[in-house]
C-alpha positions as YAML, in Angstrom:
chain: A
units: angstrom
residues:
- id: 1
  name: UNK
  ca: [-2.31, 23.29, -5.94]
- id: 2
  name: UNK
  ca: [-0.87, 20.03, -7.38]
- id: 3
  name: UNK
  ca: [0.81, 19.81, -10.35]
- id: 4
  name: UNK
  ca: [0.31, 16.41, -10.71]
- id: 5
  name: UNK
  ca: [-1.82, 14.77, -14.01]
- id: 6
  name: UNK
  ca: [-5.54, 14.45, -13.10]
- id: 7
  name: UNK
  ca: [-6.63, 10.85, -12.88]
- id: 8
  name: UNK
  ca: [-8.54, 8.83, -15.32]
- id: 9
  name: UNK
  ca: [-10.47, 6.95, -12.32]
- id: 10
  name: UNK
  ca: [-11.68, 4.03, -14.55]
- id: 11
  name: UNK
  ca: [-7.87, 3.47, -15.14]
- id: 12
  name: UNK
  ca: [-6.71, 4.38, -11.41]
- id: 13
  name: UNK
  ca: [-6.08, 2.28, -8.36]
- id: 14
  name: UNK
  ca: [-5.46, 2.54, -4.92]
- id: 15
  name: UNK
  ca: [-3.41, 0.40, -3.46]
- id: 16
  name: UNK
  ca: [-3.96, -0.07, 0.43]
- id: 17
  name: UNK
  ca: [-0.77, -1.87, 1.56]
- id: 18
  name: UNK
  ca: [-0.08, -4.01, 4.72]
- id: 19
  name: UNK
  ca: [-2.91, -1.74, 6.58]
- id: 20
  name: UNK
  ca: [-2.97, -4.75, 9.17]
- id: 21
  name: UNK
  ca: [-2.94, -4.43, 13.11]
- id: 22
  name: UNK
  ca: [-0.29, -5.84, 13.56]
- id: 23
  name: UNK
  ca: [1.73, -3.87, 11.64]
- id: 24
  name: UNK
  ca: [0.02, -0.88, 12.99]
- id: 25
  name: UNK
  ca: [0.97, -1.18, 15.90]
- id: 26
  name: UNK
  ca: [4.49, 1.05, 15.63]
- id: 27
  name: UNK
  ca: [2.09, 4.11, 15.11]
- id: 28
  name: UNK
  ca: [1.37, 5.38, 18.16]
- id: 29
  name: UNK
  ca: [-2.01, 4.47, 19.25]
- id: 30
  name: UNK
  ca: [-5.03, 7.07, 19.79]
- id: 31
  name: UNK
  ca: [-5.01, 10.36, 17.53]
- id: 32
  name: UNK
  ca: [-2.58, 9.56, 15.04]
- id: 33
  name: UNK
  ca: [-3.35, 6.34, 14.39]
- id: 34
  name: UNK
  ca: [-6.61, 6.89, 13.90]
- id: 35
  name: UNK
  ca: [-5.79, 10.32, 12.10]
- id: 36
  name: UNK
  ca: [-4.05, 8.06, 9.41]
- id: 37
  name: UNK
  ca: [-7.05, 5.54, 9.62]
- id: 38
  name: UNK
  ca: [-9.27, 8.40, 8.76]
- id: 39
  name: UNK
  ca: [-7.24, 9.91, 5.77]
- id: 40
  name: UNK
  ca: [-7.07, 6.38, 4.33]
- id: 41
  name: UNK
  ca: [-10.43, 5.71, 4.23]
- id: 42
  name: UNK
  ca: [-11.26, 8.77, 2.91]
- id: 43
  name: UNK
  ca: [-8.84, 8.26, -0.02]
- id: 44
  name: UNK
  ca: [-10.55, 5.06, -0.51]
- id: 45
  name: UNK
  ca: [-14.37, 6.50, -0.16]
- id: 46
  name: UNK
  ca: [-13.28, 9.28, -3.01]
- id: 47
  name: UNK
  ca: [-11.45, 6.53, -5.06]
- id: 48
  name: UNK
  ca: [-14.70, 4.49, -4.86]
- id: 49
  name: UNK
  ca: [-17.09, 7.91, -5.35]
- id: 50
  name: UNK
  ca: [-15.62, 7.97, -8.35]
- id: 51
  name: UNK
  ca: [-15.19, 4.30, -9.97]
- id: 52
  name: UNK
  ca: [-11.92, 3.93, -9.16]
- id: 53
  name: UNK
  ca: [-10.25, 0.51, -8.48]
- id: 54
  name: UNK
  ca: [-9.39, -0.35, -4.46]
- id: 55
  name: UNK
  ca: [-6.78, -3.05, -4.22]
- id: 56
  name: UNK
  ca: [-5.50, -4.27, -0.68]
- id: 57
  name: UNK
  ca: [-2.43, -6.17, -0.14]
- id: 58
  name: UNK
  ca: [-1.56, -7.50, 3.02]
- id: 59
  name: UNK
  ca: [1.00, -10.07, 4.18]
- id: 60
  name: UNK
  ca: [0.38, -13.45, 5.73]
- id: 61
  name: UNK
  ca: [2.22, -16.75, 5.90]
- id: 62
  name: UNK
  ca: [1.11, -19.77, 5.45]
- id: 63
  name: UNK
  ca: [3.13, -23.13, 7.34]
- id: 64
  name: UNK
  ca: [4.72, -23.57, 4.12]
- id: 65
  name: UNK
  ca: [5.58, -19.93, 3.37]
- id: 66
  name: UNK
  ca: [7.73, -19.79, 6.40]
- id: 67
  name: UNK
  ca: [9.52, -22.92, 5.93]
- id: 68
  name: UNK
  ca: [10.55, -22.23, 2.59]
- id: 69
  name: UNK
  ca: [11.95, -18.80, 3.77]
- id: 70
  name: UNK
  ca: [16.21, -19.15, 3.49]
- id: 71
  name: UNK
  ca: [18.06, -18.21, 6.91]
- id: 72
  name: UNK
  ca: [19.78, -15.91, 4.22]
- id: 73
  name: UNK
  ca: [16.89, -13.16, 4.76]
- id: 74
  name: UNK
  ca: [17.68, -11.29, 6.49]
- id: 75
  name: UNK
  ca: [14.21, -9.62, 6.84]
- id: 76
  name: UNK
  ca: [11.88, -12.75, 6.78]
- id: 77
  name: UNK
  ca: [13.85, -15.18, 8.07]
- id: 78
  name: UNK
  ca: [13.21, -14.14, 11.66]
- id: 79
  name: UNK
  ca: [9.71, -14.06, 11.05]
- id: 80
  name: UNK
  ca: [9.89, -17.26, 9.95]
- id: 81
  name: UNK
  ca: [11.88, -18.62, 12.73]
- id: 82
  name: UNK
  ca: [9.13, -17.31, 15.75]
- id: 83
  name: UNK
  ca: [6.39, -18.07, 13.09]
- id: 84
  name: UNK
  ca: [5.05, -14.40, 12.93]
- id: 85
  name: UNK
  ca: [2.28, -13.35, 11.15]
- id: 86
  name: UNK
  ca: [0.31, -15.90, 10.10]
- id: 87
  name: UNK
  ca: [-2.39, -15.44, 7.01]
- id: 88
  name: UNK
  ca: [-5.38, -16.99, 9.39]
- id: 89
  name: UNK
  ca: [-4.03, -14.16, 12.40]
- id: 90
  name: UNK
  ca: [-6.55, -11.63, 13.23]
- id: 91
  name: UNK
  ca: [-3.34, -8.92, 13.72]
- id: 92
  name: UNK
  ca: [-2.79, -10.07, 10.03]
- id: 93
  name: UNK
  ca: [-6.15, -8.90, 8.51]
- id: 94
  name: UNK
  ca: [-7.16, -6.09, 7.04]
- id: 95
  name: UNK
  ca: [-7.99, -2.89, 9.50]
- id: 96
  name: UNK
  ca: [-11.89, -3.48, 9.94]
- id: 97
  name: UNK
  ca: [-11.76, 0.25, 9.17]
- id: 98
  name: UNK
  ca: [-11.37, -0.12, 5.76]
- id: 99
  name: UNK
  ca: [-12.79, -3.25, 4.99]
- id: 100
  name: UNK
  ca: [-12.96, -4.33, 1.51]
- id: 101
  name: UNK
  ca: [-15.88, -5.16, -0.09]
- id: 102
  name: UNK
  ca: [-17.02, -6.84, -2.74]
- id: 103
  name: UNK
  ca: [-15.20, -5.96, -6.32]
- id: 104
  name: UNK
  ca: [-12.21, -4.86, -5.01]
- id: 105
  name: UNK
  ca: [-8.67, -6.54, -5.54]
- id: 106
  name: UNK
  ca: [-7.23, -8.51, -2.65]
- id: 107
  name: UNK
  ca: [-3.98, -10.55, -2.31]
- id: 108
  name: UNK
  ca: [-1.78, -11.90, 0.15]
- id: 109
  name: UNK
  ca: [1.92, -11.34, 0.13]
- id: 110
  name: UNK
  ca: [5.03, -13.09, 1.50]
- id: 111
  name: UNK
  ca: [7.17, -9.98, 1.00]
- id: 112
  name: UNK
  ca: [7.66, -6.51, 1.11]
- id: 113
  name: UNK
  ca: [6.60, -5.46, -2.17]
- id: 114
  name: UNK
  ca: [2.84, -5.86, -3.44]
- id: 115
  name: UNK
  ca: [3.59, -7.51, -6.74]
- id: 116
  name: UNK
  ca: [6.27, -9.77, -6.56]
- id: 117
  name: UNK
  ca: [4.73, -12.98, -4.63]
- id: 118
  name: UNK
  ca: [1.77, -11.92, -6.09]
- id: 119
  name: UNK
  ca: [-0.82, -12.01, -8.99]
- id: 120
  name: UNK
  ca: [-1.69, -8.02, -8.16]
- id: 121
  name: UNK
  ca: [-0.03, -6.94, -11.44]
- id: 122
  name: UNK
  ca: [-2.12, -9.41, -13.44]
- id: 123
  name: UNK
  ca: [-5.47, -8.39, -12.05]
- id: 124
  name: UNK
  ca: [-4.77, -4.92, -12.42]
- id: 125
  name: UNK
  ca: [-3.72, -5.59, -16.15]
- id: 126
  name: UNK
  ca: [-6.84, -7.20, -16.55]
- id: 127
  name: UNK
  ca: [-8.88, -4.06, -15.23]
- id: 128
  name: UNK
  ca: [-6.98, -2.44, -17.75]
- id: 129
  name: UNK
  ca: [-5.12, -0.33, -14.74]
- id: 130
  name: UNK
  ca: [-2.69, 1.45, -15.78]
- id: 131
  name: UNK
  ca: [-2.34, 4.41, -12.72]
- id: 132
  name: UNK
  ca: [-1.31, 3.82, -9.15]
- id: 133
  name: UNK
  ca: [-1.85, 5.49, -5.95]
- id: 134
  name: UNK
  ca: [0.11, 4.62, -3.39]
- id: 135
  name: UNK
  ca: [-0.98, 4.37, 0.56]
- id: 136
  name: UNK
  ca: [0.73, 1.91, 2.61]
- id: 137
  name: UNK
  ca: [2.94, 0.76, 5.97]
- id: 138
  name: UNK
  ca: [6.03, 1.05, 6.33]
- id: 139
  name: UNK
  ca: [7.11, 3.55, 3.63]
- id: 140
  name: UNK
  ca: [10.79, 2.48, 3.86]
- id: 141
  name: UNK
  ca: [9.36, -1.50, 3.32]
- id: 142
  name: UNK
  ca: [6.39, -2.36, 1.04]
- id: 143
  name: UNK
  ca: [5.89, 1.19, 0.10]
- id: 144
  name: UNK
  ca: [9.67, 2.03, -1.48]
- id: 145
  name: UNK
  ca: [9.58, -2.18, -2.74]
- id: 146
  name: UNK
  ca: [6.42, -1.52, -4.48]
- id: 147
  name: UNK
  ca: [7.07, 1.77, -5.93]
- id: 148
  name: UNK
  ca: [10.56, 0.62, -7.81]
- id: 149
  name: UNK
  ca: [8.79, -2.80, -8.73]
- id: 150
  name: UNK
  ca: [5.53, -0.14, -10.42]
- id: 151
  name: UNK
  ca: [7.77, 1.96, -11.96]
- id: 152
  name: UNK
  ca: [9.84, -0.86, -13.89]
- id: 153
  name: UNK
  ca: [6.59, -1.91, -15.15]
- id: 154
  name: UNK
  ca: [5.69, 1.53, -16.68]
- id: 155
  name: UNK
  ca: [2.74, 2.43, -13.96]
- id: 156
  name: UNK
  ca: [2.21, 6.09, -13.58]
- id: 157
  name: UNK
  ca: [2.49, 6.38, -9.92]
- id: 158
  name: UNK
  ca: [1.40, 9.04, -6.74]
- id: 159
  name: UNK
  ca: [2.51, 8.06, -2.95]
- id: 160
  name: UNK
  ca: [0.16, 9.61, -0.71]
- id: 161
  name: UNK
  ca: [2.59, 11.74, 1.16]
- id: 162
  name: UNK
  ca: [-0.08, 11.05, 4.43]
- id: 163
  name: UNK
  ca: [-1.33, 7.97, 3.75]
- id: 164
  name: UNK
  ca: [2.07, 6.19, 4.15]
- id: 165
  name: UNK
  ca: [4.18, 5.95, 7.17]
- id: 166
  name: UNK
  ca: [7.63, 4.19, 8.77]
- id: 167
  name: UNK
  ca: [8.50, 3.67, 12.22]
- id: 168
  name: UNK
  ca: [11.67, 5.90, 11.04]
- id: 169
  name: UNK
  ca: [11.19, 9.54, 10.83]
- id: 170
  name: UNK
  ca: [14.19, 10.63, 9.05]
- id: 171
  name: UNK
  ca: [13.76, 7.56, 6.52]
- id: 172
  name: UNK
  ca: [10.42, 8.11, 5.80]
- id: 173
  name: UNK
  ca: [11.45, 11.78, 4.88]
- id: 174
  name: UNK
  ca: [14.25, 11.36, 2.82]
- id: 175
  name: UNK
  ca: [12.21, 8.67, 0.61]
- id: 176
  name: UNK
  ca: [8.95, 10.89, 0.12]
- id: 177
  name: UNK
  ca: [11.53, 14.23, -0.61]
- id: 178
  name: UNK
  ca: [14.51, 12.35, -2.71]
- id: 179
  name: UNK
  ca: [13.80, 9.14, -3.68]
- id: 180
  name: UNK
  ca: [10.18, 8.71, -4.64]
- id: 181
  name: UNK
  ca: [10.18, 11.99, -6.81]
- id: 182
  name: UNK
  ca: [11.86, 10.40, -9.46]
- id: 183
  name: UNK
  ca: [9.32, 7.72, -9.59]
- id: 184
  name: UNK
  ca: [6.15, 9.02, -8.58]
- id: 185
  name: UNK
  ca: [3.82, 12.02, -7.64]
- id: 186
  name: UNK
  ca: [4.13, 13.15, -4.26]
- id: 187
  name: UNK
  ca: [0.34, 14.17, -3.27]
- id: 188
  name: UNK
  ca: [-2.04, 14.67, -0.52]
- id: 189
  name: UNK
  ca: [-5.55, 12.85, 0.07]
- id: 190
  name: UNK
  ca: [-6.74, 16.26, -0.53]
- id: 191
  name: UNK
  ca: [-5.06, 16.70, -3.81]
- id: 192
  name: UNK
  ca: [-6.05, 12.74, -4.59]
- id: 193
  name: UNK
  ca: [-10.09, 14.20, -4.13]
- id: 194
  name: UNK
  ca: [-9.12, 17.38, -6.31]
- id: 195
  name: UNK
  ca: [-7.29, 15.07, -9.12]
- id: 196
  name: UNK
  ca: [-9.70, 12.43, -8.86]
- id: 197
  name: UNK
  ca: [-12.93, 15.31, -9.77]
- id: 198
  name: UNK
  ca: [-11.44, 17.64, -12.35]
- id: 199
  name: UNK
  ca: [-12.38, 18.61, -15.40]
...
């Protein structure tokens, strides 16, 4: 049983992070990709069921993105330099399995984190959000970027312990044990559907 604060869903949402083919593609296709698929959008069916908020971030460049990306970045510069990932890409959209729909936050970003080359924070303001929950690829990228950025800006947070994952094993473990603790909840879609419904 969690110990985690229920959720106020009219203040709550779930942010579905960089949940694009193309960065899908370093979990290894067949069951457990689509084992993650499934959790996710069940996560964001219960979210939904109960009047939550769904916002998606994904990332996508633009011409002009990459060019003004320094050779000093070490993380974006090479995708600038063999032009990966552009915003018009099909490997750069949304999974179709969890499709947004109409109502629901979505933003493009040119970085690992979801709110800082974006207006994400804004919009959730606005919604008068003020309660994350975290699912999202890699965790050791736009899952640990987003979680400090949330936290400095006073959002109570939950990382989906299997709704995020990393091409790094031992990474991924020590963030979800050690690091995001201090930050965040640690639950379980299960425990998001028991938090999102009690009393």
């Amino acid at each position: 049983m969690s110990t985690a604060p229920v959720l106020n869903p009219t203040r709550t949402a779930l942010l579905v992070m960089d949940y694009q083919p193309a960065i899908l593609a370093f979990v290894p296709d067949g069951e457990a990709r689509n084992a993650l698929l499934g959790r996710v959008a069940g996560a964001i069916a219960d979210v939904r069921a109960n009047g939550g908020t769904i916002a998606y971030v994904r990332v996508g460049f633009t011409d002009a993105d990459w060019d003004a990306i320094p050779a000093s970045n070490k993380s974006f510069a090479p995708l600038a330099q063999h032009r990966v990932m552009h915003h018009k890409d099909p490997a750069a959209a949304i999974h179709e399995c969890l499709a947004p729909q109409d109502g629901d936050i979505v933003v493009r970003k040119i970085r690992y984190g979801g709110m800082s080359t974006t207006d994400l924070d804004q919009q959730l303001r606005e919604r008068r959000i003020t309660t994350l929950v975290i699912a999202g690829l890699s965790t050791s990228g736009a899952v640990l970027s987003t979680v400090i950025d949330a936290a400095d800006r006073d959002y109570q947070l939950y990382v989906l312990s299997d709704g995020v994952a990393d091409p790094d094993t031992e990474v991924h473990n020590v963030l979800l044990h050690h690091v995001f603790p201090s930050r965040a909840h640690i639950i379980d879609t299960s425990e998001l559907r028991a938090l999102l419904r009690a009393d």
